[in-house]
C-alpha distance (Angstrom), angle and dihedral (degrees) to the residues before:
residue distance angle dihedral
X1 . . .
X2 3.80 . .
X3 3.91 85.3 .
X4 3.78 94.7 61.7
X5 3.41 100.8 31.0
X6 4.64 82.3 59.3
X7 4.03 82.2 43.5
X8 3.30 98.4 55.3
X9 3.93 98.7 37.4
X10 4.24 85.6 50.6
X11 4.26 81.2 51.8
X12 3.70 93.3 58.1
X13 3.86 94.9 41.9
X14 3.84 92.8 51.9
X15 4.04 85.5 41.9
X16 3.69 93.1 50.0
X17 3.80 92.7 46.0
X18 4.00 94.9 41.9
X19 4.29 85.9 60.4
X20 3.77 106.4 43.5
X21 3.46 134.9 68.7
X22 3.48 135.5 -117.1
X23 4.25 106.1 -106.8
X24 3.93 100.3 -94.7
X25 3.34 102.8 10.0
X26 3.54 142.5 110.7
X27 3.72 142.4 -80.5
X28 3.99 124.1 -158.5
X29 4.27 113.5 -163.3
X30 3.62 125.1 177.9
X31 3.31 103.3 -146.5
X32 4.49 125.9 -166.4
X33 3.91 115.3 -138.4
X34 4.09 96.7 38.0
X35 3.73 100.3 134.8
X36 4.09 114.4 124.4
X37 3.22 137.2 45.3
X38 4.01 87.9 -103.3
X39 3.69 94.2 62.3
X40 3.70 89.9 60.4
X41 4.15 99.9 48.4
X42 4.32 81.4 48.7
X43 3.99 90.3 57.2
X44 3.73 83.4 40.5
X45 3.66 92.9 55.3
X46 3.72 98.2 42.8
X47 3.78 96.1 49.5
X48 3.35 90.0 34.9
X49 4.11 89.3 68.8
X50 3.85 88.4 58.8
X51 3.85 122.6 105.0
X52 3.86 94.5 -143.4
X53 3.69 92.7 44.4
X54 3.95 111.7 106.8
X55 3.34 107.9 168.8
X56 4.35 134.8 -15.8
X57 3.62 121.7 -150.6
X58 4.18 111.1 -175.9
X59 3.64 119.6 -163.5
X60 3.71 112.8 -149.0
X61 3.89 94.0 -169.1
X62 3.67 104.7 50.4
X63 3.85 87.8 32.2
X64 4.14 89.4 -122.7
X65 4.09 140.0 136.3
X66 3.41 122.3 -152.8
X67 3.86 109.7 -165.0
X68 3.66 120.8 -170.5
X69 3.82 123.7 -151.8
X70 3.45 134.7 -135.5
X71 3.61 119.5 -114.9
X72 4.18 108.5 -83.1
X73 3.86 94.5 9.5
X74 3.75 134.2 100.6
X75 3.64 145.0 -173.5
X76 3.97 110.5 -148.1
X77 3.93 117.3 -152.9
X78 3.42 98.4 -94.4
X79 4.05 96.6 61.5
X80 3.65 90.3 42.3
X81 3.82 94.2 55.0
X82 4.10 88.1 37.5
X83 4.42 84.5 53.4
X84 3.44 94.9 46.7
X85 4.09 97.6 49.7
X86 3.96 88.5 41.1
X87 4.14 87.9 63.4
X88 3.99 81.9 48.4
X89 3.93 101.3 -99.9
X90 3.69 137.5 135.0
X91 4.31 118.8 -131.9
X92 3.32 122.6 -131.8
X93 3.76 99.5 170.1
X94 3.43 150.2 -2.1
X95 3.82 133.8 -174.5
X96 3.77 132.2 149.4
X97 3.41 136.8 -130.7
X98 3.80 146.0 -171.0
């Protein structure tokens, strides 16, 4: 019992640590449907609403966002995915970064 009651608490660390971001950092999210000029200014605007959004850079070719956090803040997985499909976009992927 002791065995999987340690396996599962290790699961929900790793899960836990797997979908948030490191305070200031930055999140990467391939995102379907990115194609004008139009879909980038509506990520834009519905990141740009968020307290621990810096900055948002959307790239149209390789059909990516880069969003940079604000010192202290983060955006876990859940709330990234939950942005994205509010502008009317399908993710792909997210990871984070330093």
């Amino acid at each position: 019992m002791n065995k999987i009651l340690s396996t599962v608490a290790i699961l929900i660390a790793l899960s836990t640590t797997a979908h948030s971001a490191h305070p200031g950092g930055t999140i990467y999210a391939g995102v379907n449907g990115l194609v004008c000029d139009f879909c980038a200014r509506a990520l834009e605007k519905t990141f740009g609403k968020e307290e621990a959004v810096e900055s948002i850079n959307v790239d149209l070719d390789e059909k990516t966002i880069i969003v940079h956090l604000n010192e202290g803040h983060t955006l876990d997985s859940k709330i990234v995915t939950q942005l994205i499909t509010d502008a009317g976009y399908d993710v792909r992927n997210i990871s984070y970064g330093e």
